[in-house]
DRENKOLLO-839996 format. One line per 8 residues: number of its first residue (from 1); their letters; for each residue x, y, z of N, C-alpha, C, CB. Coordinates in steps of 0.2 Angstrom, whole numbers, plus 5000, padded with zeros to 4 digits. Glycine has a CB too. Layout:
N
NUM> A> X Y Z X Y Z X Y Z X Y Z  ...
// end
This chain:
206
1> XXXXXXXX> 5183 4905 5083 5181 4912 5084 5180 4914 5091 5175 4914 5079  5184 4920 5095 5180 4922 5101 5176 4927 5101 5184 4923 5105  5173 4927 5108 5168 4932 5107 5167 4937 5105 5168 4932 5111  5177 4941 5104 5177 4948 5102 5176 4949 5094 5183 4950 5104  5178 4941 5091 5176 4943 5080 5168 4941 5083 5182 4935 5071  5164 4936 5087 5159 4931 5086 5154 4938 5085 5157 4923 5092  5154 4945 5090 5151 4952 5091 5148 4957 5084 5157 4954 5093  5154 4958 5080 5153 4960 5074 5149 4955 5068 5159 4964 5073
9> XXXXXXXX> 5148 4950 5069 5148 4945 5065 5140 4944 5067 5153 4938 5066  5135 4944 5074 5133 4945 5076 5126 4950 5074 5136 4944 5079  5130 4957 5074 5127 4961 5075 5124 4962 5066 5131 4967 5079  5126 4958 5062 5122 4959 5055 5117 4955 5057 5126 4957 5049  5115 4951 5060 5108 4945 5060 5103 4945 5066 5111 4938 5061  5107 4950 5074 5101 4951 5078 5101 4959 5079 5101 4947 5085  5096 4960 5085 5093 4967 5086 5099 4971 5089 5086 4968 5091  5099 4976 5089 5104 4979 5092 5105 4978 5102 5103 4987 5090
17> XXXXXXXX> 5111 4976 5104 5111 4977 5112 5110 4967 5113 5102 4982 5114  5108 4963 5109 5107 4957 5110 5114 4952 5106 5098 4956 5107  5118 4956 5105 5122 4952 5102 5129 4949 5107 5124 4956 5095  5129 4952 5111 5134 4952 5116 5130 4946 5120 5136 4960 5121  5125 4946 5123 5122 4939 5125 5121 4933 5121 5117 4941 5126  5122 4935 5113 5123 4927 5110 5129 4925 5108 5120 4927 5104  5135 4931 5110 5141 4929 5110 5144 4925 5116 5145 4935 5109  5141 4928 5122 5142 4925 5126 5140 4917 5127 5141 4930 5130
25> XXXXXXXX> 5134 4916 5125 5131 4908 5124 5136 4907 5120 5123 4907 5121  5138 4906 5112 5141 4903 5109 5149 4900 5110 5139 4906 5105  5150 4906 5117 5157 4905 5119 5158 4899 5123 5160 4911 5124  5154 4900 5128 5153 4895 5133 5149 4889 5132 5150 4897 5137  5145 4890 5127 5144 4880 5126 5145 4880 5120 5136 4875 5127  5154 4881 5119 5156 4879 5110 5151 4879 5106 5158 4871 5109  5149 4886 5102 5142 4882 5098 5146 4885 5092 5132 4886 5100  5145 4880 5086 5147 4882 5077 5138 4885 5076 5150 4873 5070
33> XXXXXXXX> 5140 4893 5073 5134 4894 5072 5134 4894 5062 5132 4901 5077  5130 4891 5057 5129 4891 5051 5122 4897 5050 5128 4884 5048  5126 4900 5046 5119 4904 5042 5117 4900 5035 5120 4913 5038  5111 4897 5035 5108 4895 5029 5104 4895 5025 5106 4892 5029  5105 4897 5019 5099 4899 5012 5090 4897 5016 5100 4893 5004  5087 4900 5014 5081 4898 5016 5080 4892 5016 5077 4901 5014  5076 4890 5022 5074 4882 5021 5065 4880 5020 5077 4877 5027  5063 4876 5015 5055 4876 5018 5052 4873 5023 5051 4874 5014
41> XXXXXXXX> 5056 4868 5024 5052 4867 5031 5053 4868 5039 5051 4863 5030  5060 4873 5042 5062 4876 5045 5066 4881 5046 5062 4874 5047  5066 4885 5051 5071 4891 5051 5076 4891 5055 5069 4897 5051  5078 4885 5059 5085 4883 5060 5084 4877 5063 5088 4887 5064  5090 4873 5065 5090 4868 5069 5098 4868 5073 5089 4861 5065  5097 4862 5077 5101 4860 5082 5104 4853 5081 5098 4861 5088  5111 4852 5084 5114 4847 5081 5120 4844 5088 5118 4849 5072  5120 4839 5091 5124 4839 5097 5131 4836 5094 5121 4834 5104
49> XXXXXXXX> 5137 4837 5097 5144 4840 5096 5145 4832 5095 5147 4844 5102  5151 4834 5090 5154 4830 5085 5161 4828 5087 5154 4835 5077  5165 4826 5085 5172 4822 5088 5177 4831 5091 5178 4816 5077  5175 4836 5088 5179 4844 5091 5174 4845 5095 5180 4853 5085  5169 4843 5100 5167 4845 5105 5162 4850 5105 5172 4846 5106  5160 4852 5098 5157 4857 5097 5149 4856 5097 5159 4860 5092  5143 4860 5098 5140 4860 5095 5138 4864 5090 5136 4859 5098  5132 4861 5087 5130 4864 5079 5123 4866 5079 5131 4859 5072
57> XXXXXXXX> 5122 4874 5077 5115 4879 5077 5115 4881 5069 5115 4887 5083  5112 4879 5067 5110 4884 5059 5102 4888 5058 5111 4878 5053  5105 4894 5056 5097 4899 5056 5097 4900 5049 5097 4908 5060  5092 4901 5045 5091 4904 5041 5093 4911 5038 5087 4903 5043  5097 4914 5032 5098 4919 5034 5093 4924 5031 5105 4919 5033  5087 4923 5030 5081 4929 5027 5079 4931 5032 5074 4926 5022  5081 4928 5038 5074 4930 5044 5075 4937 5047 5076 4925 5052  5071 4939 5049 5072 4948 5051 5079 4946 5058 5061 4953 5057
65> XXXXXXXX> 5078 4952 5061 5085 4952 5066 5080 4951 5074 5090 4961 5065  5073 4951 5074 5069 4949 5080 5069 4940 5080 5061 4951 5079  5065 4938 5071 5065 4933 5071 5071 4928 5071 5061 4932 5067  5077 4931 5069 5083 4926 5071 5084 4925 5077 5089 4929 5069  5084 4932 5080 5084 4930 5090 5081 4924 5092 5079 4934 5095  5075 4922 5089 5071 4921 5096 5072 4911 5093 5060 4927 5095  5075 4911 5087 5076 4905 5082 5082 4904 5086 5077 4905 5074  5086 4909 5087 5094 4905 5090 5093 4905 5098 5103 4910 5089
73> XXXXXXXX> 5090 4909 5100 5085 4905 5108 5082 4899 5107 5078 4911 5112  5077 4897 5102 5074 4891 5102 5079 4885 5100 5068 4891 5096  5085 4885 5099 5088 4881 5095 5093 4879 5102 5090 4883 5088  5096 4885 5104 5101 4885 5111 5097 4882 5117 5103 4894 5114  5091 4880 5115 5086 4878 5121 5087 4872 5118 5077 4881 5122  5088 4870 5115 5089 4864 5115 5093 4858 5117 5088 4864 5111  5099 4863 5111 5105 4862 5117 5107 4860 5122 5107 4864 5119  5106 4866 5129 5105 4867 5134 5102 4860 5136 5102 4873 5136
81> XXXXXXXX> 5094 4858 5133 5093 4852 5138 5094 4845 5134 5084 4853 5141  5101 4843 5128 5105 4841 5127 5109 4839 5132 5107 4843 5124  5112 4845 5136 5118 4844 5139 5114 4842 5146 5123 4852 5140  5109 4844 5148 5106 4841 5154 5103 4835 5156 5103 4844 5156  5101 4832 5150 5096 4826 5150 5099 4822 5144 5087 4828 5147  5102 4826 5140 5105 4819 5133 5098 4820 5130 5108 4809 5136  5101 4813 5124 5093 4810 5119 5089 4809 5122 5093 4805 5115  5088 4807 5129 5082 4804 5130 5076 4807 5132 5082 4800 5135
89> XXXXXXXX> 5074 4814 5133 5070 4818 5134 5067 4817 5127 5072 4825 5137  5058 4821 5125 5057 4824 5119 5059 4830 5118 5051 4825 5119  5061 4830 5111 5063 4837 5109 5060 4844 5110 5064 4837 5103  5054 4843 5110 5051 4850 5114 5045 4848 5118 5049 4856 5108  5049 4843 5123 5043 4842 5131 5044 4847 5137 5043 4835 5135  5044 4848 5141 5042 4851 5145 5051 4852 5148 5036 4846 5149  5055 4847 5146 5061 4851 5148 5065 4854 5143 5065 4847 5153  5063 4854 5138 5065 4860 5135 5060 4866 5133 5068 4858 5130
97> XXXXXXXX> 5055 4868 5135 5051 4872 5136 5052 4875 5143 5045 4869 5136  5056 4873 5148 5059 4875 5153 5065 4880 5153 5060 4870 5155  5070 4876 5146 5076 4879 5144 5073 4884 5139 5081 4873 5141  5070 4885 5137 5067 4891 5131 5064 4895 5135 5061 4888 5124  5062 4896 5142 5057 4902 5145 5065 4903 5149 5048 4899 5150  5068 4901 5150 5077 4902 5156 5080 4907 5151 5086 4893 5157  5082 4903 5144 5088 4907 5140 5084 4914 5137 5091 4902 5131  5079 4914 5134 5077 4919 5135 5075 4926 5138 5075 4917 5134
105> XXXXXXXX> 5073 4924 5145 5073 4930 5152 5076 4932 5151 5073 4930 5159  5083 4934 5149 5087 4940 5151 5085 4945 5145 5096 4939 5150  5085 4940 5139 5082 4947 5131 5077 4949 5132 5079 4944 5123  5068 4946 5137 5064 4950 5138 5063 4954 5143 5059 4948 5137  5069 4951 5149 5071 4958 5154 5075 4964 5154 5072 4955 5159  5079 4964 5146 5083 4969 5147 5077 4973 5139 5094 4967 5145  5074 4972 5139 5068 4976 5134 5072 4979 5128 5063 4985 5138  5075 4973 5124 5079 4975 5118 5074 4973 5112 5086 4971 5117
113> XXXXXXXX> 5068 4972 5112 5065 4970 5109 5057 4976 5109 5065 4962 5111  5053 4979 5103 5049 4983 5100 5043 4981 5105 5048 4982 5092  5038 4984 5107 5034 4984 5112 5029 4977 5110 5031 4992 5113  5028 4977 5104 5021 4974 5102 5027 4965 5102 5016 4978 5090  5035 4965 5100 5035 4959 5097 5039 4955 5106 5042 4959 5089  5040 4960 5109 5040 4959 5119 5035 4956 5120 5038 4966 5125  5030 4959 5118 5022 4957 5121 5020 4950 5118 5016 4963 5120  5021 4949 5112 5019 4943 5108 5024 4937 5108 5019 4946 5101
121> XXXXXXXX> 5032 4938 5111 5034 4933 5115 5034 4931 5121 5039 4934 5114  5029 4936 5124 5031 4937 5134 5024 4930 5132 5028 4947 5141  5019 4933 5128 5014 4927 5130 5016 4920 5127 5005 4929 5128  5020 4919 5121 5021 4911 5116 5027 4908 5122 5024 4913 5106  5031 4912 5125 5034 4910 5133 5030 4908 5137 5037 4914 5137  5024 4908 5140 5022 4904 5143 5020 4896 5143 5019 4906 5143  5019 4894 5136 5018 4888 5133 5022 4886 5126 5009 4887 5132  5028 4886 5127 5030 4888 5118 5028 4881 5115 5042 4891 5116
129> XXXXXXXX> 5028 4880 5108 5026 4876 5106 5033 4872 5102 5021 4878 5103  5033 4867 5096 5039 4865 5094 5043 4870 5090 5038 4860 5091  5036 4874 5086 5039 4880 5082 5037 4887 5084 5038 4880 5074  5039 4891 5083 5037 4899 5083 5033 4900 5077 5043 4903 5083  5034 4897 5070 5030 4895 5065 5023 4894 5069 5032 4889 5060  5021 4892 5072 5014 4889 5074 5011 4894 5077 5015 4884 5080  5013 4898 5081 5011 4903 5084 5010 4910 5082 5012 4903 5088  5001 4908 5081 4999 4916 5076 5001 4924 5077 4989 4918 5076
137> XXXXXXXX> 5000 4923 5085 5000 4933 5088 5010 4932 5085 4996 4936 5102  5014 4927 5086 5021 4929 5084 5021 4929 5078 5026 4926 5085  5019 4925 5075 5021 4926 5067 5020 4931 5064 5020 4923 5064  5012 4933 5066 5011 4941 5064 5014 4946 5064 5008 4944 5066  5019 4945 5070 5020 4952 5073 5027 4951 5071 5017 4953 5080  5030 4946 5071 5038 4948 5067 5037 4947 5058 5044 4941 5069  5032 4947 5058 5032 4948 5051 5032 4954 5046 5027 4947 5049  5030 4959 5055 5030 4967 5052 5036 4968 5053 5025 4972 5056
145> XXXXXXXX> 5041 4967 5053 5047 4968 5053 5051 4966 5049 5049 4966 5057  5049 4963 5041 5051 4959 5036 5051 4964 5031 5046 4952 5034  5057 4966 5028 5058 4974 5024 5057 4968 5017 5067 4980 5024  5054 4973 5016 5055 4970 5006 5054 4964 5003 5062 4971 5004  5051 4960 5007 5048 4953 5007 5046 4952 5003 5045 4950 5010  5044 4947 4997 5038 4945 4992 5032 4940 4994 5042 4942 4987  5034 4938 5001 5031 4933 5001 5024 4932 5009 5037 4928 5000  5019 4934 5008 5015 4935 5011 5013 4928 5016 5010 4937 5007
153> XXXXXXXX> 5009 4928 5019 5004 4925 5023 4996 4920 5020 5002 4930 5025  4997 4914 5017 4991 4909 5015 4984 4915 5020 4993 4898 5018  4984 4915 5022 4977 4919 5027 4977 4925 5022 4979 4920 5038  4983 4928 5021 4980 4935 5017 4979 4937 5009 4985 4942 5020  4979 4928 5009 4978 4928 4998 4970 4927 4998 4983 4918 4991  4968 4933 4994 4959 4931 4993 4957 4927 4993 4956 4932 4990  4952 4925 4994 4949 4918 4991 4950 4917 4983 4940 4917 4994  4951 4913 4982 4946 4911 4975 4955 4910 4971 4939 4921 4971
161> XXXXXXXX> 4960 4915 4971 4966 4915 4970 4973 4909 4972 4966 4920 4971  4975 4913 4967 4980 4907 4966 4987 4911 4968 4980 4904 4957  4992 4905 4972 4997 4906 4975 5002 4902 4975 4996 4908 4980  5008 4903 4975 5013 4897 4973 5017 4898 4983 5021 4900 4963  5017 4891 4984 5022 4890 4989 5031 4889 4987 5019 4885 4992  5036 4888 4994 5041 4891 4992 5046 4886 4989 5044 4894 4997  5041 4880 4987 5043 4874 4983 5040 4874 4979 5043 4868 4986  5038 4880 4975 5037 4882 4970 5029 4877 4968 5046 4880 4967
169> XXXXXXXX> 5027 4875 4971 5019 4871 4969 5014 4877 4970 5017 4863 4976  5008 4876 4967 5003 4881 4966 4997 4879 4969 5002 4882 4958  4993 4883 4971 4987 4880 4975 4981 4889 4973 4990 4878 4985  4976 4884 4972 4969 4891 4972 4965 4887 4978 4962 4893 4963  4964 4894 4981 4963 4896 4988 4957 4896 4988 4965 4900 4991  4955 4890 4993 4944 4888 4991 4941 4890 4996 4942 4878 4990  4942 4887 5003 4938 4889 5007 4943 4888 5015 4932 4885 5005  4940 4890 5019 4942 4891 5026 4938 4887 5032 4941 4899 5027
177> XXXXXXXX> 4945 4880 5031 4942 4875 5039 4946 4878 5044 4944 4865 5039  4944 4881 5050 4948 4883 5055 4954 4887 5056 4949 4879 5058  4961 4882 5055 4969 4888 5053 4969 4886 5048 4978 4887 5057  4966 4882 5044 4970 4882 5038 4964 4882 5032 4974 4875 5039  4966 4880 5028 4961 4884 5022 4961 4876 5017 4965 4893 5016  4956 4876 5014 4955 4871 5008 4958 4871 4999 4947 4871 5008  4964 4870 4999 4965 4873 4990 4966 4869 4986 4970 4876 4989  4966 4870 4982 4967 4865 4977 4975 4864 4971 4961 4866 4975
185> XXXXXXXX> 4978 4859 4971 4984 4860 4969 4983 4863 4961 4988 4852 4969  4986 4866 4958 4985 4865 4951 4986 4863 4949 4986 4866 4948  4993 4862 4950 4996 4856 4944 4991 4850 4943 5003 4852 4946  4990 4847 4947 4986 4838 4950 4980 4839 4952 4988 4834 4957  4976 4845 4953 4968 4846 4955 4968 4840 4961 4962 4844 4948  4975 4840 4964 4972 4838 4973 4971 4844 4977 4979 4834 4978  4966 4841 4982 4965 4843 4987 4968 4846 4994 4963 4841 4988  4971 4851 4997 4977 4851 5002 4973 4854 5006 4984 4855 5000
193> XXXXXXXX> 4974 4853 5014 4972 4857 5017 4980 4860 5020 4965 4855 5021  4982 4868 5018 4986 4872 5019 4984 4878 5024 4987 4875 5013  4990 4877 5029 4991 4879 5035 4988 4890 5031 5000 4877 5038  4986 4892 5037 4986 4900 5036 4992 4904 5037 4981 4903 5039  4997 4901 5042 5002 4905 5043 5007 4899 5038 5003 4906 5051  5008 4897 5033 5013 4894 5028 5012 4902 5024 5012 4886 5023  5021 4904 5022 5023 4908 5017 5021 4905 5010 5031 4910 5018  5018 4911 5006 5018 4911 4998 5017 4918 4995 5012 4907 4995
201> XXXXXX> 5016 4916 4989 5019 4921 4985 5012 4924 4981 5024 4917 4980  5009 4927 4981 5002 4927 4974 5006 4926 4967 4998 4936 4973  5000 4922 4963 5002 4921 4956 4999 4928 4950 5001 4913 4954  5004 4932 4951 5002 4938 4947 4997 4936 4940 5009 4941 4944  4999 4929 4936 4995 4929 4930 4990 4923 4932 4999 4928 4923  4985 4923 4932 4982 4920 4936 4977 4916 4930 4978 4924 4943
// end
């Protein structure tokens, strides 16, 4: 596919104005891009090139059209320091935290992106971590950008209640160690301590 079909194919999954820049990446380092049903334990990955030369990015396709950006930047960073270093680097050490603050500058210098989710990228660019899951002021703030979602925030189920994660397991929500909270499985009456930024669901019949 060249740039000119990769455009309109694009513009269903990012923000407006930012699609011509991811066409232009995917032209130039051969990239196959997959959309994928949701996954629970990531919202995309990276894969280095196969006997056609290509490489391989797959996103999630529930993600808003911010949080898909900033996933096919995190993933193209990878890439990139693929092609520069090979396997031998860590996947997200210091030189590809190099490549994730590069590919990105042009999206937060052409301001295609909502004032609050600019500002909540400009600062998780300074140190990005392995996920953008990790980091609270982003995940909040592309969250507000999630139409018609069912599926909340572990930090905003009450205490005391019960909530199903997206592997479908149940947990009542006991108490609060630092990011994460103390619950307890249902099914098994184990103990979990559950991140505050993991997605769940409230359980209506409780």
């Amino acid at each position: 596919m060249n740039k000119e079909q990769l455009i309109p194919v694009l513009r269903k999954y990012l923000p407006a104005g930012s699609e011509l820049y991811a066409a232009d990446l995917m032209e130039k380092h051969k990239i196959q891009l997959r959309i994928k049903n949701p996954r629970l334990t990531k919202l995309g990955d990276y894969r280095p090139p196969t006997e056609d030369n290509s490489h391989r990015i797959s996103i999630n396709r529930d993600l808003n059209p911010f949080a898909f950006l900033i996933t096919f930047m995190h993933e193209v960073a990878h890439l990139l320091n693929f092609e520069k270093s090979g396997p031998r680097v860590p996947p997200h050490g210091v030189e590809w935290k190099r490549e994730f603050q590069l590919v990105s500058s042009p999206i937060v210098q052409q301001n295609l992106l909502p004032t609050d989710v600019h500002s909540a990228l400009n600062k998780y660019l300074k140190n990005p971590k392995a996920s953008s899951c990790t980091d609270a002021q982003l995940v909040r703030t592309l969250r507000k950008y999630d139409e018609g979602s069912e599926w909340v925030l572990v930090e905003e189920i009450p205490m005391g209640l019960v909530f199903e994660t997206q592997d479908g397991r149940q947990f009542k929500k006991m108490e609060k160690m630092r990011t994460r909270f103390r619950c307890t499985e249902r099914q098994t009456g184990k103990i979990y301590l559950v991140p505050g930024l993991m997605q769940c669901k409230p359980v209506l019949n409780q």
